[in-house]
Each structure stands twice: as structure tokens, then as C-alpha cells.
C-alpha positions as CSV (number, residue, x, y, z in Angstrom):
1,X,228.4,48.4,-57.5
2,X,227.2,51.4,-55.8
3,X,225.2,52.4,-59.0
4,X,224.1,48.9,-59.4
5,X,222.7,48.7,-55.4
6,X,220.6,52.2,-55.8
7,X,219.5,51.6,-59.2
8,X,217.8,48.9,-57.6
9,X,216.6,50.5,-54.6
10,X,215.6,54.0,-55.4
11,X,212.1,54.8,-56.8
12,X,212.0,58.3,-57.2
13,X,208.6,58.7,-60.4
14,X,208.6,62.8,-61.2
15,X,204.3,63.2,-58.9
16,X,202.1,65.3,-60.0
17,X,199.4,66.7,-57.7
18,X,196.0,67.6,-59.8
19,X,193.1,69.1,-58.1
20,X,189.6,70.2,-58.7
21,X,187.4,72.3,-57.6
22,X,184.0,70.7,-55.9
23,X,181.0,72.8,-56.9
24,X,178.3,72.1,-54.8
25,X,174.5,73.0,-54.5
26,X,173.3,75.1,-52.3
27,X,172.6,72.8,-49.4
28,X,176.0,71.5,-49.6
29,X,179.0,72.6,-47.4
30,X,181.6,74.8,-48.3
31,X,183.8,73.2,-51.3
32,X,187.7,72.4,-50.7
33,X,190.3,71.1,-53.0
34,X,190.4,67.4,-53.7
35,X,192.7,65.1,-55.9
36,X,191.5,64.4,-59.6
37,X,189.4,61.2,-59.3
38,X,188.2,61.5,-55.4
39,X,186.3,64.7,-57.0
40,X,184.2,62.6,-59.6
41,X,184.1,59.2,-57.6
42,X,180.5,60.8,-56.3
43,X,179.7,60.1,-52.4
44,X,179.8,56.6,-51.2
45,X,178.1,55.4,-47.8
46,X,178.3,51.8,-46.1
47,X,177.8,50.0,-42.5
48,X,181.0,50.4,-41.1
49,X,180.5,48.6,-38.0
50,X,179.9,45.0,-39.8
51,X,177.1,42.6,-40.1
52,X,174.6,41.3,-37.7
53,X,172.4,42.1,-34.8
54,X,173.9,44.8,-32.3
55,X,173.4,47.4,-29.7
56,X,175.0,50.7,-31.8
57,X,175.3,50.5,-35.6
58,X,177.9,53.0,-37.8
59,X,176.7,54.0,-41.0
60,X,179.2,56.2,-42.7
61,X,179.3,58.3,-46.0
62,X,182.5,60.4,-47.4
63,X,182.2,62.9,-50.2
64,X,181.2,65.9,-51.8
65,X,177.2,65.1,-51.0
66,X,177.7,64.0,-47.3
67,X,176.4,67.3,-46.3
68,X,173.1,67.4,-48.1
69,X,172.8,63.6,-46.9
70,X,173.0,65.2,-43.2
71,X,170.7,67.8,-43.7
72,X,168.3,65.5,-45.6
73,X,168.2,62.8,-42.9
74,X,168.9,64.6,-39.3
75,X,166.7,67.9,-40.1
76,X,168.8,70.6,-40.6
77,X,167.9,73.2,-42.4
78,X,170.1,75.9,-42.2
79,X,173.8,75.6,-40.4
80,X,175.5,72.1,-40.1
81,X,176.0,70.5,-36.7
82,X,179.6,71.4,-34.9
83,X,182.4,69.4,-36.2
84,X,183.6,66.2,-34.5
85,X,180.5,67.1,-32.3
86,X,177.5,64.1,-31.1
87,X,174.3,65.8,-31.8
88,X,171.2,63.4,-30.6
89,X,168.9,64.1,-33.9
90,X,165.8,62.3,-35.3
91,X,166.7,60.1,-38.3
92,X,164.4,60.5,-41.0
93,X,163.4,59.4,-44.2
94,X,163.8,62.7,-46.6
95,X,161.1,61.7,-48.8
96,X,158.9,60.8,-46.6
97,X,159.4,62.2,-43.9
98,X,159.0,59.3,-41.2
99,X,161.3,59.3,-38.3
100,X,163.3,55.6,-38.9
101,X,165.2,56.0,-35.6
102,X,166.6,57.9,-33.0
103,X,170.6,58.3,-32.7
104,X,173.4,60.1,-32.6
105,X,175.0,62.2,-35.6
106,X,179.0,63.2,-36.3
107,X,180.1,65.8,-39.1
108,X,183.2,65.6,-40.2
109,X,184.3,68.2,-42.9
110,X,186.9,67.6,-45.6
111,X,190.0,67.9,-45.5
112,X,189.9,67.1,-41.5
113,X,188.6,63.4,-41.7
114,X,189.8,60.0,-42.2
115,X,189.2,59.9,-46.2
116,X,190.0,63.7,-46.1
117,X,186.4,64.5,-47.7
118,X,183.6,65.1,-46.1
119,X,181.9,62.4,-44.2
120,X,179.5,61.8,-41.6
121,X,178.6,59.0,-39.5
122,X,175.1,57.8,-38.4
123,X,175.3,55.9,-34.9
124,X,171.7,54.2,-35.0
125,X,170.5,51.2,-33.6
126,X,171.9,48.0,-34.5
127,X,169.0,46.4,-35.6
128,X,168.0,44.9,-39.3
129,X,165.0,47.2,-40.1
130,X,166.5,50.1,-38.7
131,X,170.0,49.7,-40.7
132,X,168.3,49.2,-44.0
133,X,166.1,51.6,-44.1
134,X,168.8,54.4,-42.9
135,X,170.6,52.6,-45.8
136,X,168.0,52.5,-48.1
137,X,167.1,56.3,-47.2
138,X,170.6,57.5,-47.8
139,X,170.9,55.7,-51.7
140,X,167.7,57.7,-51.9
141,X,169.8,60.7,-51.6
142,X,170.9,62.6,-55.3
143,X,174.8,61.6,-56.1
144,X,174.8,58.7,-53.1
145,X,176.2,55.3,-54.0
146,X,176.9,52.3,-51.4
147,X,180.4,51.9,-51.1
148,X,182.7,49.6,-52.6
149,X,184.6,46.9,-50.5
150,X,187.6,49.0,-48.8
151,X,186.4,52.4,-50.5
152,X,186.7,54.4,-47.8
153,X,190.6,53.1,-47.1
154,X,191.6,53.5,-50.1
155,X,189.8,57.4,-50.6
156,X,191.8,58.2,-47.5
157,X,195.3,56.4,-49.0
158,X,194.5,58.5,-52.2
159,X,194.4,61.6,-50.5
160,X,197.4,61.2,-48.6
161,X,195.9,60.3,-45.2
162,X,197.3,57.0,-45.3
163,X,200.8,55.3,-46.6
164,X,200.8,51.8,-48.4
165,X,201.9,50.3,-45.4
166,X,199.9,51.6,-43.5
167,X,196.8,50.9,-45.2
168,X,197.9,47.0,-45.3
169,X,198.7,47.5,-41.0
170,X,194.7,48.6,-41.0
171,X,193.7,45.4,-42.6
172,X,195.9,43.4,-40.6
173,X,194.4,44.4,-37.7
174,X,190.4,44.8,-38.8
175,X,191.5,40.3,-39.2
176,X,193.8,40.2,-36.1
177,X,192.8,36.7,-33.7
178,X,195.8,36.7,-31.3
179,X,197.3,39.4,-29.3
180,X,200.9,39.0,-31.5
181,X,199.0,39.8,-34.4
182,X,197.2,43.1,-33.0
183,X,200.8,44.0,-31.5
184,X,202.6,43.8,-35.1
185,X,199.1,45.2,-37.1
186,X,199.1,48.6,-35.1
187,X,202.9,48.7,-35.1
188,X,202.6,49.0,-39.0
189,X,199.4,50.8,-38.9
190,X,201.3,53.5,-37.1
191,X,203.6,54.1,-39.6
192,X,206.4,52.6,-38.3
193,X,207.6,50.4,-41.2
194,X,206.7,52.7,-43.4
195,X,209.1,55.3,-41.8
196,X,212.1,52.8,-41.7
197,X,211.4,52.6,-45.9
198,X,211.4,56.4,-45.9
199,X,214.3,56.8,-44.0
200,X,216.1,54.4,-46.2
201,X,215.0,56.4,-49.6
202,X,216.3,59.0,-47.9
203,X,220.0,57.6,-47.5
204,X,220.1,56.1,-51.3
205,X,218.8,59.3,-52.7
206,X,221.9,60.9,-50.4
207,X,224.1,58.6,-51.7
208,X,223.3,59.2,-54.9
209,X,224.0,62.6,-54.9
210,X,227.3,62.0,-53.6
211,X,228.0,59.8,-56.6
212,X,226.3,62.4,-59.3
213,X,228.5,65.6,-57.9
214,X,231.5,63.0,-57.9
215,X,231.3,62.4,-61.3
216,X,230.4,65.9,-62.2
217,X,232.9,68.0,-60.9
218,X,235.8,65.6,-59.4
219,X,237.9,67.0,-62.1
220,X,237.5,70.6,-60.9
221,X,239.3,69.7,-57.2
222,X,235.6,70.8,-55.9
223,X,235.2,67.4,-53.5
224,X,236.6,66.3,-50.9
225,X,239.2,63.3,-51.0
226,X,237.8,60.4,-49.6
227,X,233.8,61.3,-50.0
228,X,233.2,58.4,-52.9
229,X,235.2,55.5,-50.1
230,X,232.6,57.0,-47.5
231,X,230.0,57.0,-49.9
232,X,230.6,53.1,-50.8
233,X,230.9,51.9,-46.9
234,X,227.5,53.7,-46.3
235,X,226.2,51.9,-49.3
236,X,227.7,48.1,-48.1
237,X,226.3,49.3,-44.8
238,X,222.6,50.0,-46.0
239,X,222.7,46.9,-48.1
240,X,223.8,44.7,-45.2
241,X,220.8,47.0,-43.3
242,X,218.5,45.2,-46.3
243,X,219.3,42.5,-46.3
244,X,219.2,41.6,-42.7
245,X,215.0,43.4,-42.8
246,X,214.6,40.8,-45.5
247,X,215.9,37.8,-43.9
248,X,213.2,37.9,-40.7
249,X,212.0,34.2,-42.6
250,X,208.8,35.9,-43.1
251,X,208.2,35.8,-39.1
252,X,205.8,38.6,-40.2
253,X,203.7,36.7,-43.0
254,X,203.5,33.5,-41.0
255,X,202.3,35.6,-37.9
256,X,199.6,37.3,-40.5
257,X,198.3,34.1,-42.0
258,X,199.3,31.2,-39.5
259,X,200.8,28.0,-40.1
260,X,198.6,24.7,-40.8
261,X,199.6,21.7,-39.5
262,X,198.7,18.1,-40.1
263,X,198.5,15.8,-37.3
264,X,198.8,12.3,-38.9
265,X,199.5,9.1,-37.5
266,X,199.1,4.8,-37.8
267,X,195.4,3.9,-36.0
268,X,194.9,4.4,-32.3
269,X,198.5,6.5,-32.2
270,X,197.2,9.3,-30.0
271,X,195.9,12.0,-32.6
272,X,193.1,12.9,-31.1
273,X,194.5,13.0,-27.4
274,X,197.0,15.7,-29.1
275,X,194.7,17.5,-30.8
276,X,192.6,17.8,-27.5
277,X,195.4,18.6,-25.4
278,X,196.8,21.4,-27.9
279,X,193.0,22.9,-28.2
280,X,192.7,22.6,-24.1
281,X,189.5,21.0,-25.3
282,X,187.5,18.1,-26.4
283,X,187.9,19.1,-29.7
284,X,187.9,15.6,-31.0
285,X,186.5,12.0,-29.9
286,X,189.0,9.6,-27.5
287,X,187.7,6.3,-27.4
288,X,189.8,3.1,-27.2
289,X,188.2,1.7,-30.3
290,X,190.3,1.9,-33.6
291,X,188.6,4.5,-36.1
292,X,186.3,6.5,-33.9
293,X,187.8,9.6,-35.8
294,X,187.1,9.3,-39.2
295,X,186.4,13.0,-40.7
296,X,189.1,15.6,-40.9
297,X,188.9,17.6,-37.6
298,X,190.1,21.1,-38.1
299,X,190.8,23.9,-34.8
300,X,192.2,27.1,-34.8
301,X,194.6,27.6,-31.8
302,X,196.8,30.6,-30.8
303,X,200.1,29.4,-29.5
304,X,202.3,32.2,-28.3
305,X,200.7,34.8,-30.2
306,X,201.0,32.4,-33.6
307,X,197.3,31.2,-35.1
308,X,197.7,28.0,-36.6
309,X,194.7,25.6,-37.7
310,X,195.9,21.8,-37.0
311,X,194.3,19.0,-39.0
């Protein structure tokens, strides 16, 4: 049984950790060591701070050409900018030299960054002209390519910034609506469930040990009496530890996604007057007259921290 359980559990795949070395041009910073694929996935850039009109915009770029993209578009000729340092700079086109806007400019040097290559970020103004041409001017730049949907995450998860669920706790809360969900988003974003998994690899891959010397040397008096009856209560215990993580009715998936519920009902039964009272708004027509409501009327709501769309 205790075999049988860790068999299960344990997924201990032999890793192995291949770099390459990032030769870079002249204008380009000084190269660091960088998994196999991260090294030939070029340099990606994107607006990071979403669509539509604002005040600040974020234009970020990670990779091995984010330094020549700083030098080409803030001016710099010789030395980068400080590190993790907001240097007011022109923003310019680099071909044709026209100043596009005026903002501020971050370097952030690999391995010290949230993809752990090196990346910049362009804080411009949030308007349409200005982002697309500091857009367009940056895909102007040699080995630049706009960035795939969730690139950047998951450059940073390959190069160990960032565990599975940790990367799933980001995206949970980028789409968080209630305050429940932000609480439980940055609980997993901080690594918490992702330690409670670690910390249980760690017992089974105990345990296992235990088992393996057991069996290995048991005849040779080397072990203690009683180590394989410890050994199986710590199991039954971990298991039960499972088990119990697993049986949470998926409080955790219905607080991510919400529940949907249908309000139905004979003619005239109140619908609407429920709808309106759960939405604290006139969310959909009361009138004494049978049929006034006659389309599907669909709400959001956030009750307790839950989201849940009635219909």
C-alpha cells in the first residue's frame, strides 16, 4: 500500500539544465547565461498595461536585444541608464529620428527581472498615436518581435522565476472581480499552494527512502525495529492530508469562475422583482402586466466574495 500511494504521488523526472551563451553586438549589454530556448526565442515587446485610452501606458520588451532597443529609442549612446532607475528620456523613432513622446524609461538587466532576461519598460503616454508608433518604432528594431499572448509569463516560469502555480495565481488575479477572488489569486500567486505541494514531495520522497533502505539492508540488522510501522502511519497520515486538500468541493474553482444561475418562474411570479433586488438595481423591468420581460436578462453580482451571473 505504501508503494502503491507514492507511486502515485511522487514525480521525481531526472532535469537537466542546458544553457547558452548570448552573443551580442556591440551596442548590446553584457551577455549572461540563459536556458536553451529563451536564448533563440529573439526579443519580444508588448503593451503591458492593456487596451484603451489612458493617462500612463507600459510598453515592455525582454530579451537579448532589449538593450540596443533602449539605446535606439531613449538616446544613449554610450553607458545604459542605472538599473531599476526612472530616467525622464525623449522617445524617439531610431530611423528617423523624430521625438514620438516624452516619458519615463526603466532598465532592468537579466538575470535580475521578472522574465530573468533583459527587459525594459517604456512609461509613455497613454494615447493611440503615441502607443503605436513607440510600438511600431520598437518592431523596427533588428531581432524585435511583438509578443505572444502570456510570453512574458511564461519566459519568466521557464527561467525559474515563477512555479506552475504560481503562474496560474497571476492569472487569476490579472481576471479577479470580487475581493474573495483577489484574496485567494495573491494567496497562490505567492507561492503558498505551491509550497504546501513541495512540502508534500518532500515527505513521499522521505518515505520512500525509508522503504528503499528497508528493503535493502533489513537483513543486515542495520534498521531500526519499528521504522517501516512509522513509515506506514506517516503515509495513512499524508494520504488522509490528500485527500481532505482534495475534498474543498472545488470552493476554489467555483470562486474562480462563479456559479450561473437561472431564475425561472410561471408568468408575473416575481422574477424580475428578484433579479432587481439581488443586483440592488433596476436591472430588469417591473410592471404589473404579464410578459413585460421577454428577452433573457443576464447581471453579474458579487455575493460574499462569490461572482455569479443570474439569468
Amino acid at each position: 500500500m505504501i508503494l502503491s500511494f507514492i507511486s502515485r504521488c511522487i514525480r521525481t523526472p531526472a532535469l537537466y539544465t542546458l544553457s547558452k551563451r548570448i552573443v551580442t553586438p556591440p551596442c548590446r549589454s553584457v551577455s549572461h547565461d540563459l536556458p536553451v530556448g529563451l536564448a533563440d526565442a529573439g526579443t519580444i515587446f508588448a503593451l503591458s498595461s492593456g487596451q484603451g485610452r489612458c493617462g500612463v501606458a507600459v510598453i515592455r520588451a525582454s530579451g537579448p536585444a532589449s538593450s540596443t532597443a533602449l539605446r535606439c529609442l531613449a538616446g544613449l549612446t554610450q553607458s545604459l541608464i542605472p538599473p531599476r532607475t526612472a530616467s525622464l528620456r525623449n522617445i524617439t523613432d531610431p530611423n528617423s529620428r523624430e521625438i514620438l513622446d516624452r516619458g519615463l524609461v526603466f532598465w532592468f538587466p537579466g538575470p535580475h527581472s521578472f522574465t530573468g532576461e533583459d527587459s525594459v519598460e517604456f512609461h509613455i503616454h497613454g494615447g493611440a498615436a503615441v502607443i503605436a508608433a513607440v510600438l511600431q518604432a520598437l518592431g523596427s528594431v533588428p531581432g524585435m518581435r511583438p509578443a505572444e499572448a502570456g510570453e512574458f509569463t511564461r519566459r519568466a516560469f521557464q527561467a525559474g522565476k515563477m512555479g506552475l502555480t504560481e503562474v496560474e495565481g497571476l492569472g487569476d488575479l490579472i481576471h479577479a472581480e470580487t475581493e474573495a477572488q483577489r484574496r485567494q489569486a495573491l494567496r497562490q500567486m505567492s507561492g503558498e499552494l505551491g509550497r504546501l505541494y513541495q512540502n508534500w514531495s518532500h515527505q513521499l520522497k522521505r518515505y520512500l527512502a525509508h522503504v528503499e533502505a528497508f528493503i535493502d539492508f533489513s537483513e543486515d540488522e542495520l534498521i531500526e525495529d519499528g521504522v517501516l510501522h512509522r513509515v506506514d502511519e506517516s503515509v495513512h497520515q499524508l494520504q488522509a492530508e490528500v485527500e481532505k486538500h482534495l475534498k474543498d468541493e472545488r470552493r476554489g474553482e467555483r470562486l474562480r469562475s462563479g456559479v450561473q444561475v437561472v431564475i425561472a418562474g410561471a408568468t408575473n411570479a416575481g422574477k424580475s422583482s428578484l433579479l432587481n433586488t439581488l443586483c440592488q438595481r433596476p436591472a430588469a423591468i417591473v410592471s404589473p402586466i404579464a410578459g413585460t420581460t421577454r428577452d433573457v436578462v443576464e447581471t453579474a453580482l458579487d455575493i460574499g466574495g462569490f461572482p455569479g451571473p443570474p439569468e
